[in-house]
N, C-alpha and C positions, 0 to 999 in steps of 0.2 A: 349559561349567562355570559360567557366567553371573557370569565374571569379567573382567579387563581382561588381556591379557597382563601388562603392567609388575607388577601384583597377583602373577601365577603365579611372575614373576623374583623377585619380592619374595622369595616364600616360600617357593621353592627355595631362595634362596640364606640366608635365615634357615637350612633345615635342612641345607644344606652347611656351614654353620659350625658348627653342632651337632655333625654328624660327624667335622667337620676333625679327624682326628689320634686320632682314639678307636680303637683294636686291633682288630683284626678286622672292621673295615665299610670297606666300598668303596661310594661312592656315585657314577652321574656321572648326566646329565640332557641332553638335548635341551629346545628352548623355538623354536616360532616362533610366527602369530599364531592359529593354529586348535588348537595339540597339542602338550601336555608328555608330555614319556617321561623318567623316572626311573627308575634301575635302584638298588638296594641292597642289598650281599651281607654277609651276616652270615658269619663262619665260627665258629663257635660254638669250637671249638676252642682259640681263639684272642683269644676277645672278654673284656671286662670282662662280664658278662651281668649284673650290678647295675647297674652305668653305661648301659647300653643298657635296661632297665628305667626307670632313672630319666631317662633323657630318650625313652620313649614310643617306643621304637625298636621291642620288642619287649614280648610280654606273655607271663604264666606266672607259674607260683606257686616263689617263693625262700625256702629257708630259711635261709639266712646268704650273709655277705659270698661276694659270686660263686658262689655255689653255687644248685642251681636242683634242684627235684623234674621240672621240666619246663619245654619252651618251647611255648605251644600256637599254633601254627600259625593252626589257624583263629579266637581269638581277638586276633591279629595283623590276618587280614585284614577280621576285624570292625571294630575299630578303625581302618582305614584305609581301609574303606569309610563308615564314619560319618563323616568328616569331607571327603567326599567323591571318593575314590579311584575307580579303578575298576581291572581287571585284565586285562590281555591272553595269551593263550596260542598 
């Protein structure tokens, strides 16, 4: 990822603080010096989905508070392959 580990902790643990304590998202993480695995579940049922919008959790078009026309998935993993993500199956 042409990063330093301690970098990777960094900013995982920046977005487990983000997460800490927000409805409906579970987040955990693995870190050692070769491979981060990050896991986050949204359950939509359940989320703030304004609040997970505004902190870049999720992406989709809102038309009022917590309300949502949609959550678009692959604009989700757009954005977290842009800032360098990648995905396993």
């Amino acid at each position: 990822m042409g990063v330093t580990p301690d970098a990777i902790k960094g900013a995982i643990y920046d977005y487990q603080q983000k997460t800490n304590g927000v409805d409906g998202v579970e987040y955990r993480y693995a870190v050692n010096d070769n491979k981060a695995l990050e896991y986050t579940e949204v359950k939509f049922e359940d989320a703030d989905l304004a609040k997970l919008k505004e902190l870049d959790i999720i992406q989709g078009d809102f038309t009022g508070e917590n309300a949502t026309d949609f959550v678009d998935l692959q604009k989700t993993i757009d954005a977290l392959t842009k800032i360098g993500y990648t995905k396993e199956q």
